[in-house]
C-alpha atoms as a printed R data frame, in Angstrom:
    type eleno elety resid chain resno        x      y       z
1   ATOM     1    CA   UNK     A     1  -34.890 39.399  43.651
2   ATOM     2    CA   UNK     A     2  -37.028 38.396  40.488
3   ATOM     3    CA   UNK     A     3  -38.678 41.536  40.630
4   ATOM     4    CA   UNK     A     4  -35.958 43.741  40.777
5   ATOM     5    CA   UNK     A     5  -34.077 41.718  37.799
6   ATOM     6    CA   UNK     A     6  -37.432 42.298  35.686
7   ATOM     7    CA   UNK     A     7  -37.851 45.643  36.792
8   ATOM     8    CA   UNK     A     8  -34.311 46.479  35.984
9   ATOM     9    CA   UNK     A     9  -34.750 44.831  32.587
10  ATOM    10    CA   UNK     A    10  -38.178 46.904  31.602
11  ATOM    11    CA   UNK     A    11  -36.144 50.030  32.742
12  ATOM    12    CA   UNK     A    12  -33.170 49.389  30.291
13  ATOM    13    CA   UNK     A    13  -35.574 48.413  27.689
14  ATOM    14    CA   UNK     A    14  -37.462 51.566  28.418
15  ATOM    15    CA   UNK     A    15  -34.928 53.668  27.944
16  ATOM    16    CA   UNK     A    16  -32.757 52.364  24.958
17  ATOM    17    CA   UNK     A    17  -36.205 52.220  22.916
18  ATOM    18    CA   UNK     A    18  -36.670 55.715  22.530
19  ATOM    19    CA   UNK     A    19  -32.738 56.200  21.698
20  ATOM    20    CA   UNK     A    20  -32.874 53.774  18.656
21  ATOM    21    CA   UNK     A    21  -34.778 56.394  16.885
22  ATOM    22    CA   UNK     A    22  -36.298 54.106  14.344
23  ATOM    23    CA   UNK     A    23  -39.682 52.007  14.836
24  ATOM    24    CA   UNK     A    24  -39.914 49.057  12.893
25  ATOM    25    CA   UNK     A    25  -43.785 48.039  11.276
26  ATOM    26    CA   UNK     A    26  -46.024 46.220   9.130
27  ATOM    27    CA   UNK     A    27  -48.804 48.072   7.159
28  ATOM    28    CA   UNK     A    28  -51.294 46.723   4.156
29  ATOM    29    CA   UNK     A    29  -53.115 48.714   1.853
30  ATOM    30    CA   UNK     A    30  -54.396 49.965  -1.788
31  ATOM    31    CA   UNK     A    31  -51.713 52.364  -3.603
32  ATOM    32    CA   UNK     A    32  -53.258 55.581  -4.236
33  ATOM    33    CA   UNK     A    33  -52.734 58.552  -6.241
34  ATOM    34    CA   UNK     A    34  -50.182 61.499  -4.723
35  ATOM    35    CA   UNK     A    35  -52.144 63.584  -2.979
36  ATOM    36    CA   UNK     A    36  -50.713 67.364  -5.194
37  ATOM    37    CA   UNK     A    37  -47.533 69.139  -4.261
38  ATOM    38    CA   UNK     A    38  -46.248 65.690  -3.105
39  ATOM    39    CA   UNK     A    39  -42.917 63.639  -4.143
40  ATOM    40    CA   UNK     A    40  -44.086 60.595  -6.377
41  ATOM    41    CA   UNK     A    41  -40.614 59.538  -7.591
42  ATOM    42    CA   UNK     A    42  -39.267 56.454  -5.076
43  ATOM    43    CA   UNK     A    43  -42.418 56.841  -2.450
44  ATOM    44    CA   UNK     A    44  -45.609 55.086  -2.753
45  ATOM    45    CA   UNK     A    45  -48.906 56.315  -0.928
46  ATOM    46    CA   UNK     A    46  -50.910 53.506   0.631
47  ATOM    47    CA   UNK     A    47  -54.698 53.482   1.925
48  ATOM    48    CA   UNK     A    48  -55.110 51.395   5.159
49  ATOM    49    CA   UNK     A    49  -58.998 49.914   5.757
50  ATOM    50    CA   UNK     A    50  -59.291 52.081   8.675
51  ATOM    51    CA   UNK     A    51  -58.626 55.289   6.522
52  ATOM    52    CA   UNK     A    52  -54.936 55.932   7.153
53  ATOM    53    CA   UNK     A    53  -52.719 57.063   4.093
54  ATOM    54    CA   UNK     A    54  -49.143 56.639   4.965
55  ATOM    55    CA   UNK     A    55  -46.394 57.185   2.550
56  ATOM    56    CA   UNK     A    56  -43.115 55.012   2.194
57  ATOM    57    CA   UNK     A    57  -40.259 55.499   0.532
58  ATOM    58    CA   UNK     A    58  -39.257 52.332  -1.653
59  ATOM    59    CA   UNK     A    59  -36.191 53.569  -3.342
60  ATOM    60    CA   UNK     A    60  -34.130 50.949  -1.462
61  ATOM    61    CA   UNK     A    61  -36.550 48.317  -0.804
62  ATOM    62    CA   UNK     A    62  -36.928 45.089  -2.236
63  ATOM    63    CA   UNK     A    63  -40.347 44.194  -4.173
64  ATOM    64    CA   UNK     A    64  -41.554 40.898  -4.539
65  ATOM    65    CA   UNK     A    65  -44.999 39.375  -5.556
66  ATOM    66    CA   UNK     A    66  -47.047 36.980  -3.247
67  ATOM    67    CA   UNK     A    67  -47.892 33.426  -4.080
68  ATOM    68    CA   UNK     A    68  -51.282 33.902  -4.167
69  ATOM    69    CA   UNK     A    69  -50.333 36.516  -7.284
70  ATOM    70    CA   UNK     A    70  -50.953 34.665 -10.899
71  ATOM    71    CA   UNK     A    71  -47.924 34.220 -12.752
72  ATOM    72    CA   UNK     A    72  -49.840 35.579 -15.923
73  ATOM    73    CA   UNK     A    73  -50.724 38.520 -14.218
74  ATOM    74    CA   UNK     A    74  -46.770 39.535 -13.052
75  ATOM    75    CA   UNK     A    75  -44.551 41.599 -14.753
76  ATOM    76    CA   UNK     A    76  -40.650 40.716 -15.291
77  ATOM    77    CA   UNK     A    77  -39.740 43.745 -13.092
78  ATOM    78    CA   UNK     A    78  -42.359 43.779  -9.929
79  ATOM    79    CA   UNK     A    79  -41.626 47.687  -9.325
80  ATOM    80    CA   UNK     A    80  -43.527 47.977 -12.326
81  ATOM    81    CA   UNK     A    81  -47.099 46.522 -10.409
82  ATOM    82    CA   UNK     A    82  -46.383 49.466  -7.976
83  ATOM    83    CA   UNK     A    83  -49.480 51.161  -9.795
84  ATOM    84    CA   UNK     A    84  -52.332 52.866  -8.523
85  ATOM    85    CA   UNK     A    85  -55.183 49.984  -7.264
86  ATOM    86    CA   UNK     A    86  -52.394 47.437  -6.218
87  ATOM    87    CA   UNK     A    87  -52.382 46.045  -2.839
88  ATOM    88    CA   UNK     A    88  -49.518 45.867  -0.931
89  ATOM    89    CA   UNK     A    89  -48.100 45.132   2.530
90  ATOM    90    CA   UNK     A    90  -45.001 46.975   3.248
91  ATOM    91    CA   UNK     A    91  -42.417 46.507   5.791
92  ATOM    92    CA   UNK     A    92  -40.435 49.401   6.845
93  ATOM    93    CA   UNK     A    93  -39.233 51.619   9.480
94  ATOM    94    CA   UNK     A    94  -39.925 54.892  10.682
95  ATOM    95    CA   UNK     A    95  -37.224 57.546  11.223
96  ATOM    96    CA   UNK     A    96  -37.095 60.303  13.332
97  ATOM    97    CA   UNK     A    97  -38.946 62.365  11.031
98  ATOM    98    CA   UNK     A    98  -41.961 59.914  11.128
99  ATOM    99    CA   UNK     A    99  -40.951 59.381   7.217
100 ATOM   100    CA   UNK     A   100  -41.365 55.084   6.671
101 ATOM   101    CA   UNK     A   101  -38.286 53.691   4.959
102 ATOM   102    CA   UNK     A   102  -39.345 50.682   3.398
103 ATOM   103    CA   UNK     A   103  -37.274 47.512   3.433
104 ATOM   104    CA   UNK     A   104  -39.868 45.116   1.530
105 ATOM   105    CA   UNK     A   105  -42.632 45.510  -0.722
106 ATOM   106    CA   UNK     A   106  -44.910 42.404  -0.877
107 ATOM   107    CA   UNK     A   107  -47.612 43.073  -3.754
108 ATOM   108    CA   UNK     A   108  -51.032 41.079  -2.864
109 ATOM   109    CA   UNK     A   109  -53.147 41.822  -5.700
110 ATOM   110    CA   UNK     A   110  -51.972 43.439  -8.731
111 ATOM   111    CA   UNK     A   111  -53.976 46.452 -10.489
112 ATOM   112    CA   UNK     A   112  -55.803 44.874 -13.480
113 ATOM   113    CA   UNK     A   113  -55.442 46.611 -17.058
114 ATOM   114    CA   UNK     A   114  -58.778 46.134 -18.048
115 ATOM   115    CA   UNK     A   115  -60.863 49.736 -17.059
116 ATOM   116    CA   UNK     A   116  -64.529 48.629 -15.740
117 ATOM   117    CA   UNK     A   117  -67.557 49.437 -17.456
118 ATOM   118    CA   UNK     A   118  -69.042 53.158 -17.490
119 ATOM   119    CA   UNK     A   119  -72.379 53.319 -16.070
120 ATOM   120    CA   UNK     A   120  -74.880 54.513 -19.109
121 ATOM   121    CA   UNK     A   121  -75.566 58.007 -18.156
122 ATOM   122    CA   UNK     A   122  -78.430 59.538 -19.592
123 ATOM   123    CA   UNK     A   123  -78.705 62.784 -20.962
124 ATOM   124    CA   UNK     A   124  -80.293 65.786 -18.821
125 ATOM   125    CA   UNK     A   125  -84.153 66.843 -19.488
126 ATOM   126    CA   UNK     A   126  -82.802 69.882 -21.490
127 ATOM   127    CA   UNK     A   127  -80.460 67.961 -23.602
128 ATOM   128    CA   UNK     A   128  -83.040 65.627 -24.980
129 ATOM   129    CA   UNK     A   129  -84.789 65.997 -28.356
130 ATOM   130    CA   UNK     A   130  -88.209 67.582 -28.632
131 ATOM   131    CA   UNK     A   131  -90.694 64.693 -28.170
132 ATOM   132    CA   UNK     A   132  -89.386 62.855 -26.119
133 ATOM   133    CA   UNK     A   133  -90.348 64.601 -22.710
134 ATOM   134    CA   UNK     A   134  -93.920 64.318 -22.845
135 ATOM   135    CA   UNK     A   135  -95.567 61.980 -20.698
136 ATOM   136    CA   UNK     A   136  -98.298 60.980 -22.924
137 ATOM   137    CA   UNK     A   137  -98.493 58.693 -26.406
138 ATOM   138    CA   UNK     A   138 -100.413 59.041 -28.732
């Protein structure tokens, strides 16, 4: 009898799943650039570790900072650390058009102002003043 009760109930659950239309998930990531041609107003493009870019839309969601985010380091308005660099962890549903609908935006690490330092490059053989490309001194 407890086998056809839990059968019964993985049947039903089986079947209503698929109807729902919506799947609900977790994913965490670095905000990347719009790949060109693509919408950037309200949707955000996220890089997973393994390689997976997924896009959400965040129009409706609600964006909050983590605790482990430095008060000096957050804005007034957190949409506005929804820059490219930022990590994130989104929660949001999928619609029938595989599109993710995001209900929360948690930012992990914010996107720092400060641009790293440019390697010294060093100009090409044919750029460099005569003199300087022989191999022998005087």
């Amino acid at each position: 009898m407890k086998r056809l009760a839990f059968f019964s109930a993985a049947l039903l659950i089986a079947c209503v799943l698929p109807l729902s239309g919506e799947i609900s998930g977790t994913f965490r990531g670095v905000i990347v650039h719009a790949p060109k041609g693509e919408a950037t107003q309200g949707w955000i493009y996220v890089a997973g570790r393994n390689g997976n870019l997924r896009r959400a839309e965040i129009s409706h969601a609600h964006v909050l900072y983590a605790s482990s985010v430095p008060v000096r380091l957050r804005a007034k308005d957190p949409e506005q650390s929804l820059k490219e660099g930022s990590e994130v962890r989104v929660t949001a549903s999928q619609d029938g058009d595989g599109e993710w609908r995001a209900s929360q935006v948690e930012i992990l690490k914010v996107q720092s102002e400060r641009h790293p330092k440019r390697p010294r490059v060093r100009p090409a053989a044919e750029q460099r003043p005569s003199g300087l490309n022989s191999t022998f001194l005087p």
